[in-house]
C-alpha positions in Angstrom: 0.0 0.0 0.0 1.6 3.3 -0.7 2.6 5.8 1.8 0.2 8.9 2.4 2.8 11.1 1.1 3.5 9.1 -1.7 0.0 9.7 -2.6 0.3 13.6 -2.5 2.9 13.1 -4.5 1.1 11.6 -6.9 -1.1 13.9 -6.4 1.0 16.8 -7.8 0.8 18.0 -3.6 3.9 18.0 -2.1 3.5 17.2 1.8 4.2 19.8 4.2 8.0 20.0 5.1 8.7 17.1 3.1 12.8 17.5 2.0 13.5 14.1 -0.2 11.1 11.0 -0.8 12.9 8.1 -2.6 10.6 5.4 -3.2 13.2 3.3 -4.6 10.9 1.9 -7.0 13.0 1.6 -9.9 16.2 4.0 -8.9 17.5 6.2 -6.7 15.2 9.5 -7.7 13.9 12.0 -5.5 10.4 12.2 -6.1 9.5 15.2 -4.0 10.7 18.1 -6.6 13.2 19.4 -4.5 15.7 17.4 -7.1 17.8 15.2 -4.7 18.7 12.3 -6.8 20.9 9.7 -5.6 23.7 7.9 -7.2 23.0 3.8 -6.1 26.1 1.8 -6.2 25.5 -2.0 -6.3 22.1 -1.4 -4.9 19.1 -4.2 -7.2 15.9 -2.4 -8.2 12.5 -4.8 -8.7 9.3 -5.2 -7.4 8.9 -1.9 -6.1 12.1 -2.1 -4.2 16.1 -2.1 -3.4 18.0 -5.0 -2.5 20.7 -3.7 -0.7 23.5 -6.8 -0.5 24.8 -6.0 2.6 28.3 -5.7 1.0 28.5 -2.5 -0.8 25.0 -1.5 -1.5 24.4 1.9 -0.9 22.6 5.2 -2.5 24.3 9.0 -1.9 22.8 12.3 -1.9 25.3 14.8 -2.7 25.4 17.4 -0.1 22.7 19.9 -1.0 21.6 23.2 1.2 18.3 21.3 1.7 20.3 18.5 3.7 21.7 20.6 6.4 19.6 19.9 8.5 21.2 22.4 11.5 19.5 22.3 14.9 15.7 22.0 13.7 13.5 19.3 13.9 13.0 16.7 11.5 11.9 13.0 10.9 13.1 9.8 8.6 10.8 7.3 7.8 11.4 4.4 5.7 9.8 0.8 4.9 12.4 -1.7 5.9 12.9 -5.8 5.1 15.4 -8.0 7.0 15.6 -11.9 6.8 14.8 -13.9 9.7 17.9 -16.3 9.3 21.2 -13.5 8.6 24.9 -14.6 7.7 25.6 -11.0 8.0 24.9 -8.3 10.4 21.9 -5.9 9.4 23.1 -2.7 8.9 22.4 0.9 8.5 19.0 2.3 7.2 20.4 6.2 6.3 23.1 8.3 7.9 24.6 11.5 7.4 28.1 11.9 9.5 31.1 13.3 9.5 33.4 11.0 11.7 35.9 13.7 11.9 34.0 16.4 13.9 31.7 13.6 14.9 28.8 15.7 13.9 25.4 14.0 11.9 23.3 11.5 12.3 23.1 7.7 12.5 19.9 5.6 11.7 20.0 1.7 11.9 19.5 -1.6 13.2 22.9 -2.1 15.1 24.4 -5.5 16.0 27.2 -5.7 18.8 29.2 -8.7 19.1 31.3 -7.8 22.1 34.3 -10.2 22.9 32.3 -13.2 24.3 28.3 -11.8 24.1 25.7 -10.8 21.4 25.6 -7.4 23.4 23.2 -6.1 20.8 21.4 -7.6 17.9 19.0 -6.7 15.5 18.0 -3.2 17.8 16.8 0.0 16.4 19.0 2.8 16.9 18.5 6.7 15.9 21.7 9.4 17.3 23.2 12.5 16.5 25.6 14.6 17.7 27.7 17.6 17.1 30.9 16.2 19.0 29.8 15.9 22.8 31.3 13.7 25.0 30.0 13.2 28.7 31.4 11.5 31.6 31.9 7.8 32.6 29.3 7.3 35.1 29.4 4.4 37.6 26.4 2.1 37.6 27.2 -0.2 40.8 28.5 -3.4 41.3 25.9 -6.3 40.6 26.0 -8.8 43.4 29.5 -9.1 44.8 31.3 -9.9 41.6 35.1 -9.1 40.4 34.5 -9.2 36.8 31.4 -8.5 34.6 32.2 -11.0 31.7 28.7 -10.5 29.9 26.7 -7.3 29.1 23.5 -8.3 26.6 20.2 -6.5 25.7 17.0 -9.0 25.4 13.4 -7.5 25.3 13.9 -3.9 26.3 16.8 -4.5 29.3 20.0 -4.6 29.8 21.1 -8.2 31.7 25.0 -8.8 33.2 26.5 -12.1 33.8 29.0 -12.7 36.5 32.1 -13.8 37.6 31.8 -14.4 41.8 34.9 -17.0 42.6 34.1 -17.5 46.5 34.4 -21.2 47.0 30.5 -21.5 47.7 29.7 -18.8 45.3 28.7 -19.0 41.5 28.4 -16.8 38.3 24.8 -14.7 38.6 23.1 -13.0 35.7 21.6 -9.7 37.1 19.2 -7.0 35.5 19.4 -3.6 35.3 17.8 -1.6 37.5 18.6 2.0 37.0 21.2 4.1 39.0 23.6 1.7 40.7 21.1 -1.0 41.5 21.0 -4.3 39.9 18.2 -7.2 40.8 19.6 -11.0 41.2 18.3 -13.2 38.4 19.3 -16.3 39.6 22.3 -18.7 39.0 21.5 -21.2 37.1 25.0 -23.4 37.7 27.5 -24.4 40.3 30.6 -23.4 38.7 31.9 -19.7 38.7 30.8 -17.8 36.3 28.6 -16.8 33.5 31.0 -16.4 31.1 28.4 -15.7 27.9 25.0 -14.2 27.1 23.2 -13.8 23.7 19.5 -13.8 22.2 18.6 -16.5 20.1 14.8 -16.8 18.2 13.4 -14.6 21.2 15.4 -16.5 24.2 18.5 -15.3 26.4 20.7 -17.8 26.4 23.6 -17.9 29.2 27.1 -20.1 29.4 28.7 -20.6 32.1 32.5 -21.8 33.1 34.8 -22.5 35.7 37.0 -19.2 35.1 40.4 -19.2 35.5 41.6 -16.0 37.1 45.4 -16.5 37.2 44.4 -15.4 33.5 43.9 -12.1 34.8 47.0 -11.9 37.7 44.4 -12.6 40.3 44.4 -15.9 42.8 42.8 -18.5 41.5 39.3 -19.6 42.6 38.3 -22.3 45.1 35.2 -23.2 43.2 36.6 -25.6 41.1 33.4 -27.2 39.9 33.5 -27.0 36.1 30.7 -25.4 33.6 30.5 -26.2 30.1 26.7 -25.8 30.2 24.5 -23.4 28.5 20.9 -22.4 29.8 17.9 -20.4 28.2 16.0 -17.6 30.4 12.0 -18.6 31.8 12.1 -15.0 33.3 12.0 -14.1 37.3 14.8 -16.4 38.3 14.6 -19.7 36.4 16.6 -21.1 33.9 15.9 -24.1 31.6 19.4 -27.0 31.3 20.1 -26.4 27.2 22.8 -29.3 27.5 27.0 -28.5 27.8 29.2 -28.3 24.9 31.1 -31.8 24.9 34.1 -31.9 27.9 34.3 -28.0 27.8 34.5 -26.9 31.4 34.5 -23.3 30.1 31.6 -21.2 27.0 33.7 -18.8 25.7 31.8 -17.1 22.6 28.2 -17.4 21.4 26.8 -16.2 18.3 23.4 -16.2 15.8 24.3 -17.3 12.1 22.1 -18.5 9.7 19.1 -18.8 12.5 21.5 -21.2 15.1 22.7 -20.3 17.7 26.8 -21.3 18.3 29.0 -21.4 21.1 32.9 -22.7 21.7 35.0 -23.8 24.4 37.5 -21.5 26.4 39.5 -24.2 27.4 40.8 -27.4 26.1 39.7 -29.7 24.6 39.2 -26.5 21.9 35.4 -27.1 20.1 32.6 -25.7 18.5 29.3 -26.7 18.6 25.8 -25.2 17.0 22.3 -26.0 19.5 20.4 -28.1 18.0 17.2 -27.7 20.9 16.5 -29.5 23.9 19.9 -30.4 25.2 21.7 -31.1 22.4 24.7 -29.9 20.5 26.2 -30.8 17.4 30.1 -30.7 16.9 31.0 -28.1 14.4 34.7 -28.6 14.5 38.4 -26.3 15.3 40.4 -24.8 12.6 42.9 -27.3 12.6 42.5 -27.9 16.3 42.8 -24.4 17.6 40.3 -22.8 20.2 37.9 -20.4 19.3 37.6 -17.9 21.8 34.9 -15.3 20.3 32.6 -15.6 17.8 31.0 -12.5 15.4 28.8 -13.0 12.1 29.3 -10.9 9.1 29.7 -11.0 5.3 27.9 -14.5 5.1 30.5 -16.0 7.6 30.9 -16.9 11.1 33.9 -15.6 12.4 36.2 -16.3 15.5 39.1 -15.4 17.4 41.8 -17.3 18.8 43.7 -17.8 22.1 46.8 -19.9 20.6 47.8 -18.0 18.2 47.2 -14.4 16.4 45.2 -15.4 14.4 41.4 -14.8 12.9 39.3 -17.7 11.9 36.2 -18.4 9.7 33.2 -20.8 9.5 31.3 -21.3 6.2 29.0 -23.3 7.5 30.7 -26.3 7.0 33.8 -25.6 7.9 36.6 -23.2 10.3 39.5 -22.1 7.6 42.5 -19.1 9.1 42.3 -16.1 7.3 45.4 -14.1 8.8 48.1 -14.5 11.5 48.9 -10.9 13.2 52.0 -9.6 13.3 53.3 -9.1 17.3 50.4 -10.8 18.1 49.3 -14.0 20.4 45.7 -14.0 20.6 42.5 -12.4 19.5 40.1 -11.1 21.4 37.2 -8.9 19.9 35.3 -8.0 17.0 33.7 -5.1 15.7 31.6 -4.2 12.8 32.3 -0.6 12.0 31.9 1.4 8.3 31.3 -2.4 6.5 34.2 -3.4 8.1 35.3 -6.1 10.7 38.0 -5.2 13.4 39.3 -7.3 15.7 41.0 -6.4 19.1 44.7 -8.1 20.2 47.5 -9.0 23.1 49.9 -8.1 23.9 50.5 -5.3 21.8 47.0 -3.7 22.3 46.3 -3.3 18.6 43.2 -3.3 16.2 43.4 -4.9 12.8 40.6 -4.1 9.9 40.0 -6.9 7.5 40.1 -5.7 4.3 40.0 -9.3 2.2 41.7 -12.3 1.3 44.0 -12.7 4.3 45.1 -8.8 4.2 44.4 -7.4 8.3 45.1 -3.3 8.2 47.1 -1.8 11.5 44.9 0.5 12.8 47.0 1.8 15.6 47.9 0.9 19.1 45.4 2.5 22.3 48.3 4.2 24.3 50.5 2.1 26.6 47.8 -0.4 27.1 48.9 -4.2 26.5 45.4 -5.7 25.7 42.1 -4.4 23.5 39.2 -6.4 24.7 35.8 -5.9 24.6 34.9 -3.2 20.9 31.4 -1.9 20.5 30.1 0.7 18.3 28.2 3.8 19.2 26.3 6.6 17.9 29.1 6.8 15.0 32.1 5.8 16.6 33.8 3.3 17.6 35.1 1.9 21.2 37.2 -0.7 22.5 38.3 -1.5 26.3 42.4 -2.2 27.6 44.2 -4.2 29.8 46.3 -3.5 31.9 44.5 -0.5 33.1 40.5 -1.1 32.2 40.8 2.1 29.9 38.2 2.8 27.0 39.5 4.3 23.4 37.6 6.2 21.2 38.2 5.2 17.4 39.4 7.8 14.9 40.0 7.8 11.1 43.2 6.5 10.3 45.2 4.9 13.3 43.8 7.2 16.3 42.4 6.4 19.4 41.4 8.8 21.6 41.2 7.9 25.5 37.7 8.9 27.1 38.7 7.5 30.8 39.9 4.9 33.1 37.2 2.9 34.1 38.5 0.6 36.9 41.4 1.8 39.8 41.3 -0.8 41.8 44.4 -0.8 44.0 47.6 -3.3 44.1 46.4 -5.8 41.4 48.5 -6.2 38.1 45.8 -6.4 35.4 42.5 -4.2 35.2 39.8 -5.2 32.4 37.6 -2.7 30.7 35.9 -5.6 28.9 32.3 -6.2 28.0 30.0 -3.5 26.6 26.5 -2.7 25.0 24.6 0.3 23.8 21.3 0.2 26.0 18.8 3.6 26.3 21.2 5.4 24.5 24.3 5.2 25.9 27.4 2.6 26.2 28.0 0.2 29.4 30.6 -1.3 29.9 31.9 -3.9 32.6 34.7 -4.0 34.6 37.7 -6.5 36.4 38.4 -6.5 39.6 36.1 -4.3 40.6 32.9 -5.4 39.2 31.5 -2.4 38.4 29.7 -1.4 35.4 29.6 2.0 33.9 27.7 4.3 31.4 28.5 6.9 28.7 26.8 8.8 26.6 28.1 10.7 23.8 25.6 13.4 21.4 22.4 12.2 22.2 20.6 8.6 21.5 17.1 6.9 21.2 17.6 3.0 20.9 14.9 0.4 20.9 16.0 -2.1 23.2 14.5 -5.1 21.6 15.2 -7.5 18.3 13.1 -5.9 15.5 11.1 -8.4 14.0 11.8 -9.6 10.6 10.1 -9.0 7.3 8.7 -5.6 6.4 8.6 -3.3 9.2 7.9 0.6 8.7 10.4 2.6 11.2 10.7 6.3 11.6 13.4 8.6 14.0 11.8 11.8 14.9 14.1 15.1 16.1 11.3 17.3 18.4 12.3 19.9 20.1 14.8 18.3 23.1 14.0 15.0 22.2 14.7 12.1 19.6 11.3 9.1 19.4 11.5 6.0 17.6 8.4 4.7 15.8 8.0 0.9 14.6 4.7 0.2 12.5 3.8 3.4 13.1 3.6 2.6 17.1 6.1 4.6 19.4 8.8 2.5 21.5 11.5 4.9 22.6 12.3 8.2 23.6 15.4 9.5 24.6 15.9 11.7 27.3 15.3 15.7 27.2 18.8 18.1 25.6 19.1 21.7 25.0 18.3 21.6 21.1 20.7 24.5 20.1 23.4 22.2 21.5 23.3 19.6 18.1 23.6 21.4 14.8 23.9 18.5 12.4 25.1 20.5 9.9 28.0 18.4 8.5 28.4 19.1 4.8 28.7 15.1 4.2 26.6 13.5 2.1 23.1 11.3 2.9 23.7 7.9 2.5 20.9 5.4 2.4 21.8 1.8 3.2 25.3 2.6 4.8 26.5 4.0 8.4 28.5 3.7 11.3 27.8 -0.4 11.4 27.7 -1.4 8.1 26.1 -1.6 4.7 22.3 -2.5 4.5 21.5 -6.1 4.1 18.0 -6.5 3.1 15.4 -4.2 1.2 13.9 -0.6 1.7 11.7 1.5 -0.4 9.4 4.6 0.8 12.6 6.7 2.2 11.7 9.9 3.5 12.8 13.1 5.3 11.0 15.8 6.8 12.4 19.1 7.6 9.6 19.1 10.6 8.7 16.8 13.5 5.5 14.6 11.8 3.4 13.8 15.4 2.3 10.0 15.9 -0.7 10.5 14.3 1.0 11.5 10.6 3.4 8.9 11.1 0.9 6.1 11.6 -0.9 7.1 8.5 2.4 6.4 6.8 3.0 3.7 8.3 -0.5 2.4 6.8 
């Protein structure tokens, strides 16, 4: 059904405040008579639609005075197709940024594999900024942990798995609570952590391990008692047995790909293994016997890291081939999915490395003195990544950059601090901490996320600018709005081009048509009848 403002189009009326309107029907015109035509690169036109291959599919609107958007309201809508089962991440919707001055705006559904977790996946996400940075701000200490080793998102809230060593202690999954309170969501096993969390065809899924935390300088546990074992969430504080992964004592990464859900083994024996339901998992082999430590999907592969060597691993579906060895490098640690491309985090020389094909890793610069880069996440156009020794967190630049934004953990007389998982949750970065436990917030420009897995298939979304506020709109419903900001303090004004189908994440993998933008906030009721 078309649009109401494609019908005034139609018409010959053009809809108040209406700036561009690409229906994508059969190219990348502007049909509102304002003469903003885009050039599509790679981008499929039939049925009505673009196929945007997720690769390097993507439409841009030279920069026009009509774009510059400043510090005035405004909305993007757009009709929106994703598979249910993705080999790839989904990617942006439309964006226009300028990474230097970090001023623009980002519009997407963001996935964040972070170290172990599936921090984010599949989440609506709408933020601009005109370079503000705030302040790391401490949100408590869940339980009486030393290390937050999982940070995910599930069905609008944030959840933290935990590493609690005491002899009769175990690993706790806690929720999020606001402020620096956290409420107890049970612990589902004996052993001493909960090592892993990710979402998986609408469930939470936790593993657990027997940590080892002479890994990290610290004295080793007395709760010896092994995990291995994964469980799904019933809510409140139960958790369903989903079976262990072979003789693993330890989940290290899980990960979505192709609509399974996959996990490895931290420790030897070094495995694989994709769920299969009930309690059963299915062997999916080691690239030639090594471990797999975390796990990311993108580019129709599912990709891991490596703690016996520096190098980078990838799964077809059938099976794990090496795809680089680091230099100065003896594990892997991290992935991100930034600008189309995957970086991956590294010891001991605290390094990131882009992949830019066929074995070829990029040096992308070293985070100060730091010996490790842990836990990467992207955020409301940047990217972040966490250090060792001192729990620091690094702001990515262009080039080979990083820009500190704080020390998170300073935890006295202990060798090795962690700033390690993270996830974007109500518009701003967590991230969690060893030895202290603590998780903490940032928020940089201003965000509006939807804190749950958008459903797939055609879905109509909007982003709204009003005022001091930014609202999110799925189906023409409203599920998020970010808190108030002085308006005057974001002129968007970049001089960059739109770009429809690519962002901070990555290029759009799926189908759109009906894009618009509005040089005016459209209230709920307007942007139901488009969504209609």
């Amino acid at each position: 059904m078309l649009s109401a403002a494609a019908i005034s189009v139609m018409a010959g009326a053009r809809p108040k405040g209406l700036i561009g309107h690409w229906t994508l029907a059969a190219g990348a015109r502007d049909s509102s008579g304002n003469g903003l035509d885009g050039e599509a690169r790679a981008v499929t036109f039939a049925d009505g639609s673009a196929r945007f291959d997720g690769r390097s599919s993507m439409i841009e609107v030279a920069d026009h005075p009509k774009l510059r958007l400043g510090a005035r309201d405004f909305t993007l809508a757009a009709r929106v197709h994703t598979e249910r089962n993705l080999d790839d991440v989904a990617g942006d919707i439309v964006s226009q940024y300028d990474p230097v001055s970090r001023r623009g705006f980002n519009f997407n559904i963001k996935s964040n594999p972070v170290v172990f977790s599936q921090s984010n996946i599949r989440q609506l996400q709408f933020g601009i900024d005109q370079g503000r940075m705030g302040q790391w701000t401490d949100c408590g200490r869940p339980g009486h942990n030393i290390y937050v080793m999982a940070l995910a998102v599930f069905n609008g809230e944030l959840y933290a798995g935990t590493c609690e060593p005491g002899r009769e202690d175990a690993g706790h999954i806690y929720r999020y609570a606001g402020g620096t309170n956290w409420i107890d969501c049970g612990s589902p096993d004996t052993s001493n952590s909960i090592s892993v969390l990710a979402e998986c065809d609408g469930n939470l899924y936790a593993g657990t391990a027997r940590y080892n935390l002479s890994g990290s300088s610290l004295p080793s546990s007395p709760n010896e008692r092994p995990g291995g074992r994964v469980y799904r969430y019933e809510g409140g504080t139960k958790w369903a047995h989903c079976g262990k992964l072979g003789e693993s004592a330890a989940v290290s990464g899980m990960a979505v790909y192709r609509g399974k859900l996959y996990a490895s083994s931290l420790y030897a024996p070094a495995g694989t293994f994709r769920y299969e339901g009930g309690e059963r998992w299915v062997s999916t082999g080691t690239p030639d016997g090594r471990r797999v430590e975390a796990m990311a999907v993108f580019n129709g592969a599912l990709w891991g890291t490596g703690y016996d060597k520096g190098e980078i691993y990838r799964y077809d579906g059938k099976s794990w081939s090496i795809v680089g060895s680091l230099p100065e490098t003896t594990q892997t640690y991290g992935f991100a999915v930034h600008e189309g491309k995957l970086y991956v985090s590294t010891w001991p020389s605290a390094s990131a490395y882009r992949y830019d094909g066929d074995h070829d890793w990029t040096h992308c610069g070293k985070l100060g003195d730091e010996k490790e880069v842990m836990g990467m996440a992207v955020y409301n156009g940047k990217m972040y990544a966490g250090t060792l020794p001192l729990a620091e967190v690094h702001r990515y630049e262009p080039g080979k950059t990083w820009t500190r934004t704080g020390q998170l953990d300073r935890t006295p007389d202990v060798r090795y601090r962690r700033a390690w998982s993270m996830a974007v949750f109500r518009g701003k970065l967590f991230c969690g901490t060893l030895p202290s436990g603590h998780v903490y917030s940032l928020e940089a420009g201003k965000s509006v996320t939807h804190d749950r897995m958008i459903e797939p298939g055609w879905r109509h979304v909007a982003a709204v600018r009003k005022r001091g506020k930014l609202r999110l709109f799925v189906d023409g419903k409203p599920v998020a709005e970010s808190d108030a900001f002085a308006a005057r303090d974001y002129d968007l004004s970049s001089g960059r081009p739109l770009r429809i189908g690519f962002g901070d994440n990555d290029y759009f993998n799926g189908m759109m048509r009906d894009v618009q933008l509005y040089g005016r906030a459209l209230d709920p009721r307007e942007i139901a009848a488009l969504a209609r």
